[in-house]
DSSP file (Angstrom, degrees, kcal/mol; ACC not computed):
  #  RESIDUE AA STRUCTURE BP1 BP2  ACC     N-H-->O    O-->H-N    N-H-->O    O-->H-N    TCO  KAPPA ALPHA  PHI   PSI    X-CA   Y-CA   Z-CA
    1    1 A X              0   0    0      0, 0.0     2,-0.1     0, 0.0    39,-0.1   0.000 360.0 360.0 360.0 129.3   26.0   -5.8    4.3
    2    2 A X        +     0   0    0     37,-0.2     2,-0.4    39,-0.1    37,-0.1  -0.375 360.0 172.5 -87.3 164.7   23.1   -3.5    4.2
    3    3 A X        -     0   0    0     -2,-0.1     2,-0.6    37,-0.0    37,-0.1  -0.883  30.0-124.4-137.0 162.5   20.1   -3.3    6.7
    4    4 A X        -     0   0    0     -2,-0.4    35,-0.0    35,-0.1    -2,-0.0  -0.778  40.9 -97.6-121.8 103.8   17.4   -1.0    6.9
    5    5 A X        -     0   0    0     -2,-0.6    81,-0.0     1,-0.2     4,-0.0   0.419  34.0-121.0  11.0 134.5   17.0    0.6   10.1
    6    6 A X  S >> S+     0   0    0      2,-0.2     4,-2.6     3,-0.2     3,-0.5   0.617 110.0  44.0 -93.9  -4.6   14.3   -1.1   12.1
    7    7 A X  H 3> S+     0   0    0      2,-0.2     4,-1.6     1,-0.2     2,-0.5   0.868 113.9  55.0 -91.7 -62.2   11.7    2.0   12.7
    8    8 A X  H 34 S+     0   0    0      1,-0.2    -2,-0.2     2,-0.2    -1,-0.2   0.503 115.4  37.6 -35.9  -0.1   12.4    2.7    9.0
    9    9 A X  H X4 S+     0   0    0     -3,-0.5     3,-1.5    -2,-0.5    -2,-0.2   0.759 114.9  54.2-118.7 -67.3   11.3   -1.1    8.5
   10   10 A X  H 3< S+     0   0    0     -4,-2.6    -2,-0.2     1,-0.2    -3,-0.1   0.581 118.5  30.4 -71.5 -15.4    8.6   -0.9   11.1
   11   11 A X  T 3< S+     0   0    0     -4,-1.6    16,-1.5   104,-0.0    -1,-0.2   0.031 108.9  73.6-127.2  38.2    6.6    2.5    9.5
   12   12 A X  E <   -A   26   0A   0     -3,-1.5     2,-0.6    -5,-0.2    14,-0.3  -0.932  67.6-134.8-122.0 163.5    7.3    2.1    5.6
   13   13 A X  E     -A   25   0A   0     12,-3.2    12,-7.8    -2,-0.2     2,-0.5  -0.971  34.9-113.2-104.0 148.2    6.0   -0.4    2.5
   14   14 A X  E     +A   24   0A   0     -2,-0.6    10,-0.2    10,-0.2     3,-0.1  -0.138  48.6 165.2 -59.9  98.0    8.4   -1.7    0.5
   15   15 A X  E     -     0   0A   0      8,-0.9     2,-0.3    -2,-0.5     9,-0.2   0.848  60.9 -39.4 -97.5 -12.9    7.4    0.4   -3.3
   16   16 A X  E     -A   23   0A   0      7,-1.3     7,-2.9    -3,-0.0    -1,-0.3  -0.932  44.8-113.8 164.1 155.3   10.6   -0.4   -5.2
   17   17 A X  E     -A   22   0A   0     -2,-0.3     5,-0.2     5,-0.2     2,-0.2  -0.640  30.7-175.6-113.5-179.3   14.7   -0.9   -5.6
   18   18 A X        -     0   0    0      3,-0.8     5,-0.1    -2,-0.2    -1,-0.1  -0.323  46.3 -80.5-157.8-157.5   16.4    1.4   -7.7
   19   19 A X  S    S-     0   0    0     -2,-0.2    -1,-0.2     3,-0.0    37,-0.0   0.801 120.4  -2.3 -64.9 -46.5   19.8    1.2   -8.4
   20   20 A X  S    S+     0   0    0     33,-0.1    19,-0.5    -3,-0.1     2,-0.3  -0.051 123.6  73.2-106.0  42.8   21.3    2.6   -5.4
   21   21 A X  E     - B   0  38A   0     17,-0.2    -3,-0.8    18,-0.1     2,-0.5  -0.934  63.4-148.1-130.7 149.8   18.0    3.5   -3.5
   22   22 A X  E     -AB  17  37A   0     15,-1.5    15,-1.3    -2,-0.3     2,-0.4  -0.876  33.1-143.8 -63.0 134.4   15.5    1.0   -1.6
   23   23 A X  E     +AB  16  36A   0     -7,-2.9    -7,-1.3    -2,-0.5    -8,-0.9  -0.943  24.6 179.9-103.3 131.1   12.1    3.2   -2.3
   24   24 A X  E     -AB  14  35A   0     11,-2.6    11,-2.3    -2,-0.4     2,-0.6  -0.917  20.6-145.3-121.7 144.7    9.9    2.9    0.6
   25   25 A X  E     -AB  13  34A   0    -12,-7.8   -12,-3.2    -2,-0.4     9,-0.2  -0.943  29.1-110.6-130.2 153.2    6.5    4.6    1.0
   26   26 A X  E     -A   12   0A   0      7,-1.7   -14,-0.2    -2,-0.6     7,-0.2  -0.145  27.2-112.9 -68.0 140.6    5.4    5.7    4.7
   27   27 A X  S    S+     0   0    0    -16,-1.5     2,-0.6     2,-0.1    89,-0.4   0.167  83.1 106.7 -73.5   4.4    2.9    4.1    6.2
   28   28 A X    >   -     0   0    0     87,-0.2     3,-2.4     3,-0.2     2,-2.3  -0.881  45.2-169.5 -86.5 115.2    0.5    7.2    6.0
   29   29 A X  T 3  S+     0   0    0     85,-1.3     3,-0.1    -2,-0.6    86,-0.1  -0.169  79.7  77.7 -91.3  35.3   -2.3    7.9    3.9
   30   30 A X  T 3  S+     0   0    0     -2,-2.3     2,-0.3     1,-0.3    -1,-0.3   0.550 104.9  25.3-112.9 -25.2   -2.5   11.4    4.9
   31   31 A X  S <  S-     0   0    0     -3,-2.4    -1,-0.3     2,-0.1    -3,-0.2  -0.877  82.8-116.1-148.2 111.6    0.4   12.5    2.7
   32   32 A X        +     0   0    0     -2,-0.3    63,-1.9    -3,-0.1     2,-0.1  -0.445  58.5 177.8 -43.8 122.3    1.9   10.8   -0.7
   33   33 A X  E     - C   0  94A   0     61,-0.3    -7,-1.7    -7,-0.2    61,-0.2  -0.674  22.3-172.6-167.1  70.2    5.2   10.1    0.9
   34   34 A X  E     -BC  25  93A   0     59,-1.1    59,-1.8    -9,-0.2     2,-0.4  -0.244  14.7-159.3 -94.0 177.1    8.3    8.5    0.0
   35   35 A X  E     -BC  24  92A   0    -11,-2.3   -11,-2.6    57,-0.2     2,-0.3  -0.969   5.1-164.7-152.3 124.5   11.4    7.5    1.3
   36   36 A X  E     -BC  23  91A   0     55,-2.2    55,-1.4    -2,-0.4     2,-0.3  -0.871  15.1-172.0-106.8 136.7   14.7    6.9   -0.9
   37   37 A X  E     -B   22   0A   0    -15,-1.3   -15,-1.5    -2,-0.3    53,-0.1  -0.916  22.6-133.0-138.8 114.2   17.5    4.7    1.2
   38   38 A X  E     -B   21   0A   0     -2,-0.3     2,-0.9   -17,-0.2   -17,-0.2  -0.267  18.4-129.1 -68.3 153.0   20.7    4.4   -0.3
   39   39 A X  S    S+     0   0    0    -19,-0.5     2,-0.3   -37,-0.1   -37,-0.2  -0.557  70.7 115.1 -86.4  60.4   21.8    0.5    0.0
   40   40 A X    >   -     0   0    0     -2,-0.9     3,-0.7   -37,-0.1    -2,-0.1  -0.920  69.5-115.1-153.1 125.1   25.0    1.3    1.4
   41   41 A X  T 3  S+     0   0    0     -2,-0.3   -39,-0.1     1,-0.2    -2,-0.1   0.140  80.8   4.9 -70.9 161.8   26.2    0.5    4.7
   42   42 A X  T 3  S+     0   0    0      1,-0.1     2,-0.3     2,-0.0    -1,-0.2   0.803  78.3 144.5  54.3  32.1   27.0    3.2    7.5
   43   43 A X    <   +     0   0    0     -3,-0.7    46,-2.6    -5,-0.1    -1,-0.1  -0.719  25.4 174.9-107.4 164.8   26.0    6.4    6.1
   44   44 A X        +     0   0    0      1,-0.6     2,-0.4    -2,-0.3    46,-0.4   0.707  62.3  10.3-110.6 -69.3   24.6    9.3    7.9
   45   45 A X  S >> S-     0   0    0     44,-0.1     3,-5.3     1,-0.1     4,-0.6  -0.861  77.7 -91.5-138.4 168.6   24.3   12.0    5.5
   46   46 A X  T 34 S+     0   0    0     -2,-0.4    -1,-0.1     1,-0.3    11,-0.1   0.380 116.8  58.0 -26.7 -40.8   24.4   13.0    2.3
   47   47 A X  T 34 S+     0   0    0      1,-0.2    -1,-0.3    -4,-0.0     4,-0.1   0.438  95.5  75.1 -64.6 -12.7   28.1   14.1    2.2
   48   48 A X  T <4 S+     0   0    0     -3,-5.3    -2,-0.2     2,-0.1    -1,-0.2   0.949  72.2  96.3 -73.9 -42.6   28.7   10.4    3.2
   49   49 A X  S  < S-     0   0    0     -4,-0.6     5,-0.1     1,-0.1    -6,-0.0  -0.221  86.9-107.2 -50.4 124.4   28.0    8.9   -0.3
   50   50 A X     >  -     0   0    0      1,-0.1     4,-1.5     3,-0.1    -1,-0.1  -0.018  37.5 -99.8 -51.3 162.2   30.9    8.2   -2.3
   51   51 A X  H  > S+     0   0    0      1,-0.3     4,-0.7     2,-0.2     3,-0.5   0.870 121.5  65.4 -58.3 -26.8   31.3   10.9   -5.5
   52   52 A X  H >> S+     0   0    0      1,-0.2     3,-0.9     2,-0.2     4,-0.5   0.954  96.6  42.1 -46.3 -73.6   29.8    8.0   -7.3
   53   53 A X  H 3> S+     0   0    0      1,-0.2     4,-4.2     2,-0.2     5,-0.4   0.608  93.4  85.1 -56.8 -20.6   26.6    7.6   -6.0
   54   54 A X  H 3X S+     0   0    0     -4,-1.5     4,-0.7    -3,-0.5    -1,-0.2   0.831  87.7  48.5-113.6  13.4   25.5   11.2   -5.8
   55   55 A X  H XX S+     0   0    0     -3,-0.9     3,-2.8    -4,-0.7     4,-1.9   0.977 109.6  50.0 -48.5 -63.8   24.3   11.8   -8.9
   56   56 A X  H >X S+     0   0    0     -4,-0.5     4,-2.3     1,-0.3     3,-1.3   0.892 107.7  62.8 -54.6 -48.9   22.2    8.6   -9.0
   57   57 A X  H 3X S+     0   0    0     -4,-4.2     4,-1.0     1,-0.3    -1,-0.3   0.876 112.8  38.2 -35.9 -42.1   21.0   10.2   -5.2
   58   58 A X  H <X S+     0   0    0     -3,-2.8     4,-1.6    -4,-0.7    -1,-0.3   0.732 112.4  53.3-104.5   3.7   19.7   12.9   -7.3
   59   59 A X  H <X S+     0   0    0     -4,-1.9     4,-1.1    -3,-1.3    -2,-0.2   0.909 108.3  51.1 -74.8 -28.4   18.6   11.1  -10.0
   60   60 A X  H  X S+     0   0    0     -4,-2.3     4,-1.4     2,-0.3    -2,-0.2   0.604 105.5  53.0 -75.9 -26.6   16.6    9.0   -7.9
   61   61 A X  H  X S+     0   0    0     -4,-1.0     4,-4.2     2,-0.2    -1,-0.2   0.902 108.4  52.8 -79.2 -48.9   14.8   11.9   -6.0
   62   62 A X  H  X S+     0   0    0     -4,-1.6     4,-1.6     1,-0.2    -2,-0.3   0.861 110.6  49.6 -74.8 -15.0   13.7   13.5   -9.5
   63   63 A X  H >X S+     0   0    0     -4,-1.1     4,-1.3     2,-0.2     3,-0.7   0.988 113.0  45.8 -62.5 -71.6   12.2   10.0  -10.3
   64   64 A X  H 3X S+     0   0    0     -4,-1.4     4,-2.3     1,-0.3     5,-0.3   0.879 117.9  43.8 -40.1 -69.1   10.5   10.0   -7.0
   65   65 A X  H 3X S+     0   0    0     -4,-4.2     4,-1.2     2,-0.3     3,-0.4   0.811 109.1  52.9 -47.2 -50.9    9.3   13.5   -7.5
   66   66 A X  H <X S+     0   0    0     -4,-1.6     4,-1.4    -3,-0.7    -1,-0.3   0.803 112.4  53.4 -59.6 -56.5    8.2   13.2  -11.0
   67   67 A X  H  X S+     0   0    0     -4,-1.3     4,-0.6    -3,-0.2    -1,-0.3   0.607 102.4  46.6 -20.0 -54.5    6.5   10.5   -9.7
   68   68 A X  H  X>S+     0   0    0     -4,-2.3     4,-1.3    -3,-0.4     5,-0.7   0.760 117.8  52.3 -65.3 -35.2    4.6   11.9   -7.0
   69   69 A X  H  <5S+     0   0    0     -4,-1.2    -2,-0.2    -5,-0.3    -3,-0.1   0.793 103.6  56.2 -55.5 -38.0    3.9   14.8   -9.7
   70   70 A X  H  <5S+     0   0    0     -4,-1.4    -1,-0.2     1,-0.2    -3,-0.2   0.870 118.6  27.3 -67.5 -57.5    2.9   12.4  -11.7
   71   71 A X  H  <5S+     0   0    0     -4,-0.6    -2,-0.2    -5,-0.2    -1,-0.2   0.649 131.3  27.6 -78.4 -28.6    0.0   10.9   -9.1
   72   72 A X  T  <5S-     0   0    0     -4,-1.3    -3,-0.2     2,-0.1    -2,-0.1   0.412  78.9-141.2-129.8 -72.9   -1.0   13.8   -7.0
   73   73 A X      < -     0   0    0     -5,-0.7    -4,-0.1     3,-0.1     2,-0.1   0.617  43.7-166.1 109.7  51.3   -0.4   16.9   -9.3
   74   74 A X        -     0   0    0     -6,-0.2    23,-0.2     1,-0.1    -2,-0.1  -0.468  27.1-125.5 -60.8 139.0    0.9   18.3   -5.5
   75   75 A X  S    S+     0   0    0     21,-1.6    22,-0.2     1,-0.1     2,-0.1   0.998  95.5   1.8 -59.3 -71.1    1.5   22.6   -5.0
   76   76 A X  E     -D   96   0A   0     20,-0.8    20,-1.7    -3,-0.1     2,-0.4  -0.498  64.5-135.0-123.4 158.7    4.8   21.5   -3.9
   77   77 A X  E     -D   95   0A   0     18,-0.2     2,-0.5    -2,-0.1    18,-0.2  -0.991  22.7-155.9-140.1 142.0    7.4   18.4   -3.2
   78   78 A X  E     -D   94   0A   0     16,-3.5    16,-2.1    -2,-0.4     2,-0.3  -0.879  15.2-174.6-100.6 124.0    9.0   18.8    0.1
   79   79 A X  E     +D   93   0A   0     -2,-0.5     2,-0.3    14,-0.2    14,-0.2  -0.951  12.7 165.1-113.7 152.7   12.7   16.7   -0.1
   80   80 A X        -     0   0    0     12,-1.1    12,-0.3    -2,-0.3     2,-0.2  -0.886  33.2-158.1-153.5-172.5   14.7   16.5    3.1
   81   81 A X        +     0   0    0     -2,-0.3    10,-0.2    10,-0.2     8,-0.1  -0.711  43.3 135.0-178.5  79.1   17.8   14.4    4.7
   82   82 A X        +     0   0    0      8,-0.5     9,-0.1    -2,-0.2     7,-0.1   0.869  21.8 169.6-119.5 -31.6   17.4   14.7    8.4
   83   83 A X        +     0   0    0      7,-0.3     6,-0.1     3,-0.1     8,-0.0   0.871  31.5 132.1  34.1  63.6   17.9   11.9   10.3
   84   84 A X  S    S+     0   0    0      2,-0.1     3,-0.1     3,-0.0    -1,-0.1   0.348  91.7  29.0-109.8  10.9   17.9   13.5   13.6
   85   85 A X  S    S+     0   0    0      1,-0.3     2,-0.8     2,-0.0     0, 0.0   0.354 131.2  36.4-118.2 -56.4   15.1   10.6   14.9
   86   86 A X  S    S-     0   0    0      1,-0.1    -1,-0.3     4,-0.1    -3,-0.1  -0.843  77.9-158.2-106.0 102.9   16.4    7.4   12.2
   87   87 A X        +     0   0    0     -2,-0.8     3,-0.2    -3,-0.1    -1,-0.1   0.969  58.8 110.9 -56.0 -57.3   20.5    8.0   12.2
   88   88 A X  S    S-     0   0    0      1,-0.1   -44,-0.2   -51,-0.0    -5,-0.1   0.047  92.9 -96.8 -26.2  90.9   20.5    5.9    8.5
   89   89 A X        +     0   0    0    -46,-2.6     2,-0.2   -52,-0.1   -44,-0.1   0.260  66.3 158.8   2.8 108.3   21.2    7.8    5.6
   90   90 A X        -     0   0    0    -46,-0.4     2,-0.6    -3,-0.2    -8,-0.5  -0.607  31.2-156.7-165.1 126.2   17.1    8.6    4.0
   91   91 A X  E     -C   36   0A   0    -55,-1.4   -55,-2.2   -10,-0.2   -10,-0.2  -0.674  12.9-149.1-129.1  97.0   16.1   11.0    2.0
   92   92 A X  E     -C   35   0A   0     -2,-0.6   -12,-1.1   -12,-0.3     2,-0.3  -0.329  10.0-171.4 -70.6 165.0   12.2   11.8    2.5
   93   93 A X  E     +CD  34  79A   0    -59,-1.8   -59,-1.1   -14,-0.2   -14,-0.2  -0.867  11.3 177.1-152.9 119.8   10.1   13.1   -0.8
   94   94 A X  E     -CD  33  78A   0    -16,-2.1   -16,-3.5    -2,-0.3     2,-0.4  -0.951  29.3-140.7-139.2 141.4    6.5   14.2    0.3
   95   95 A X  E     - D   0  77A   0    -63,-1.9     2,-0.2    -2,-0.2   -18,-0.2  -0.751  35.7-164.4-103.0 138.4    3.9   15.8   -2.5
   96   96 A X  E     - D   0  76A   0    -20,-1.7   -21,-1.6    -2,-0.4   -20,-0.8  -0.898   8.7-166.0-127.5 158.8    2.6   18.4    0.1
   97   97 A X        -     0   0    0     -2,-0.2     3,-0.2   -23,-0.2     6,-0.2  -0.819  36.3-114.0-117.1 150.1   -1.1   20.7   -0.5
   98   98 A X  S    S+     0   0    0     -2,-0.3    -1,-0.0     5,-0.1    -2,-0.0   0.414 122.6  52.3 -40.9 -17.3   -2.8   23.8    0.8
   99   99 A X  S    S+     0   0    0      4,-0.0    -1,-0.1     3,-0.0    -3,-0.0   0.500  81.3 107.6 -80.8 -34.7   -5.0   21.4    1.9
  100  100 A X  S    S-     0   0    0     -3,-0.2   -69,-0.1     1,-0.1    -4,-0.0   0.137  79.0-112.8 -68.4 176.4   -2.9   19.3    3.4
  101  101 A X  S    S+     0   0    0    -71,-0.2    -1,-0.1     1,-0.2   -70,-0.0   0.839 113.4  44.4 -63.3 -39.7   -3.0   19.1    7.6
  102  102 A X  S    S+     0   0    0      2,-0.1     3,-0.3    -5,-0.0    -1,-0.2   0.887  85.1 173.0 -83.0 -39.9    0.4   20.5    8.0
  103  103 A X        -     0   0    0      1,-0.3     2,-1.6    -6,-0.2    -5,-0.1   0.492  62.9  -0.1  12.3 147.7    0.2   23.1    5.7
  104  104 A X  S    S+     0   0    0     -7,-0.1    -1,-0.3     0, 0.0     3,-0.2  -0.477 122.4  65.9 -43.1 -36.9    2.8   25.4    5.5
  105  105 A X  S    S-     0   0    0     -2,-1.6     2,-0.1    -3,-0.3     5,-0.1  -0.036  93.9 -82.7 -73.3 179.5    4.7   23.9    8.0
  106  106 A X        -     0   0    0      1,-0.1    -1,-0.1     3,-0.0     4,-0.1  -0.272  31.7-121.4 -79.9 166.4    6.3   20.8    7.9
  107  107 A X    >   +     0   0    0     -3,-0.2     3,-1.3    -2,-0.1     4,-0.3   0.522  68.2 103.3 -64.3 -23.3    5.0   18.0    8.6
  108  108 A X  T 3  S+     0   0    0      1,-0.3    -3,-0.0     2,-0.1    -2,-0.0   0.312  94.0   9.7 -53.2 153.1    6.6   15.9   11.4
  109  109 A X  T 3  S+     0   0    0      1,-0.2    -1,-0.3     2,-0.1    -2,-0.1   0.642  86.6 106.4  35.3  25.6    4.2   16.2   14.5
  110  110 A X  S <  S-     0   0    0     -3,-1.3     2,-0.3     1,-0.2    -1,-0.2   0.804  89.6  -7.1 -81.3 -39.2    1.7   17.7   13.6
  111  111 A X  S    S-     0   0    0     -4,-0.3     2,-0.2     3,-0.0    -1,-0.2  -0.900  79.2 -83.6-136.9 159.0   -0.8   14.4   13.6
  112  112 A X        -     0   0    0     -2,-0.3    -2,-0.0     1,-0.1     0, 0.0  -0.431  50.4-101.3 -67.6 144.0   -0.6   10.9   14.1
  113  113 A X        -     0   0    0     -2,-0.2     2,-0.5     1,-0.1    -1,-0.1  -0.359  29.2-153.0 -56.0 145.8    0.3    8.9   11.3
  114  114 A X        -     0   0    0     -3,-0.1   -85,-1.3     3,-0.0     3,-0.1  -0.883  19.1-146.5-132.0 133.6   -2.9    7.1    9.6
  115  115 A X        -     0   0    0     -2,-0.5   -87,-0.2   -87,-0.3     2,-0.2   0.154  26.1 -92.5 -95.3-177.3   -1.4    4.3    8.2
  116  116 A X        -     0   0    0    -89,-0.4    -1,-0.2     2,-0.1     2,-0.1  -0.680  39.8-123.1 -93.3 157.0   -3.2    2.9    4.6
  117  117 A X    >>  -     0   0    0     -2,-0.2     4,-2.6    -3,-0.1     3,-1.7  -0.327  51.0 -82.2 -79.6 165.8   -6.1    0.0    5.4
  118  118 A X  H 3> S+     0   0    0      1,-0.3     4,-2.3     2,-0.2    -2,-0.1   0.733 125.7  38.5 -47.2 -39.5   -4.9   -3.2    3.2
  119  119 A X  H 34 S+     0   0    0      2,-0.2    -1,-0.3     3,-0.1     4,-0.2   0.032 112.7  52.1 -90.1  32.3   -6.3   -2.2   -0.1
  120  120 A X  H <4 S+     0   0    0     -3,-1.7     4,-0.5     3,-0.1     5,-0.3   0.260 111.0  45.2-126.3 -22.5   -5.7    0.9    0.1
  121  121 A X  H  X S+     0   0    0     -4,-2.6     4,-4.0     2,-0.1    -2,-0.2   0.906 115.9  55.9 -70.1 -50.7   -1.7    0.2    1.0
  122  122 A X  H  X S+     0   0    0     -4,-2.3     4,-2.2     1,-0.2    -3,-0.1   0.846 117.5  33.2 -48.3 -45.9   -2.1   -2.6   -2.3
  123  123 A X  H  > S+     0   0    0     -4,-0.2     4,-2.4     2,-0.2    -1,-0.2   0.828 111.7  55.5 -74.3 -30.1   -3.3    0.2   -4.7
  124  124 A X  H  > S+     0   0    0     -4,-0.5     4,-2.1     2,-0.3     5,-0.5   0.958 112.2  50.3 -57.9 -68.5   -1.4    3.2   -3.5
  125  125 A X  H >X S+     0   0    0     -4,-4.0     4,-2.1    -5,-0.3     3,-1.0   0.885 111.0  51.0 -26.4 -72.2    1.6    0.6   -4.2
  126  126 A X  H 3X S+     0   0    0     -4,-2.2     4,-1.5     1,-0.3    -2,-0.3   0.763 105.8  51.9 -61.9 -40.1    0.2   -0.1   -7.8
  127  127 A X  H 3X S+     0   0    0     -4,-2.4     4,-1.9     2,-0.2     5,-0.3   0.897 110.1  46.4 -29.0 -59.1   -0.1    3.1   -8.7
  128  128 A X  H <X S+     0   0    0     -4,-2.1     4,-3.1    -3,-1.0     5,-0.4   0.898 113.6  52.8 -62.6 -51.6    3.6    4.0   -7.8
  129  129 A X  H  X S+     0   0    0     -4,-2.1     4,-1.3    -5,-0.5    -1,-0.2   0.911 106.1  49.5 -37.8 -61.5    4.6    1.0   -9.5
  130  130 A X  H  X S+     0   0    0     -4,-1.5     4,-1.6     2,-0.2    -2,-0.2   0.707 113.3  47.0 -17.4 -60.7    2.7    2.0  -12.5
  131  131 A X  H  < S+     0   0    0     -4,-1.9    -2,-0.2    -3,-0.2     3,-0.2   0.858 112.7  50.7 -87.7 -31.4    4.5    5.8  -12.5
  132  132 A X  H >X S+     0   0    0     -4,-3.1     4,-2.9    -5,-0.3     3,-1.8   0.919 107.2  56.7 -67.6 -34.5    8.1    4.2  -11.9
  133  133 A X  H 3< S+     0   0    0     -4,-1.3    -1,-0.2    -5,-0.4    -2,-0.2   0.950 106.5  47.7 -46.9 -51.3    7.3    1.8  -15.0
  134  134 A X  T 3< S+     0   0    0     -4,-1.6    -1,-0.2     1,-0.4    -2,-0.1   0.284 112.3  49.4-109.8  16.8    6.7    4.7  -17.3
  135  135 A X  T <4        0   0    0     -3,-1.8    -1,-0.4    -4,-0.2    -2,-0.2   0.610 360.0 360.0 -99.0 -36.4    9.7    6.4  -16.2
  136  136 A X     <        0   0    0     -4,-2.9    -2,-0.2    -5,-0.2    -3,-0.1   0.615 360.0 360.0 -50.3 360.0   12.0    3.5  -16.6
């Protein structure tokens, strides 16, 4: 049975299910930021997904991406799979700037997260909703 890793639980909202992804976005409003987690238990990394699933893994990223493209109009989208902090197979998607705080580098530890105020998590959501819709 799947679970979602409890830090992954405790700094994302819930934006969408996918066919094999929960889509979460990170609880920071500093950087359009998603997070694809395959629903399948006890995988690390990428090479772990059965041959099935990883096409849909990369259909699901360009959704994500396209998406973020879609919303921010971003220089760049940063994808990664590292899970050297949260072991559980998850595949970040971040629209990154010139602007941004991190700029080139990436982003981890450069600032504290600041997470979205209540409307501003509720619209950020609807939007995303909105750009998944008009993919589907």
């Amino acid at each position: 049975m799947f679970r979602l890793h409890e830090r992954l639980a405790a700094e994302t909202l819930e934006a969408a299910h996918w066919p094999l992804s929960r889509v979460l976005l990170m609880n920071d409003r500093a950087y359009p930021w998603l997070i694809l987690v395959p629903e399948r238990e006890g995988l690390k990394d990428l090479h772990d997904l059965a041959p099935a699933d990883h096409g849909a893994i990369m259909a699901e990223i360009g959704r994500a991406s396209r998406a973020l493209r879609r919303l921010y109009n971003p220089h760049k989208i940063n994808v990664a799979a590292l899970g050297n902090v949260v072991p559980q197979l998850h595949v970040h998607v971040i629209a990154r700037f010139t602007t941004d705080p991190a700029w080139p580098r990436p982003i981890w530890g450069v600032r504290p997260p600041e997470p979205y105020d209540d409307a501003g998590a509720r619209e950020t959501l609807a939007k995303f909703a909105a750009a998944f819709a008009a993919e589907a």
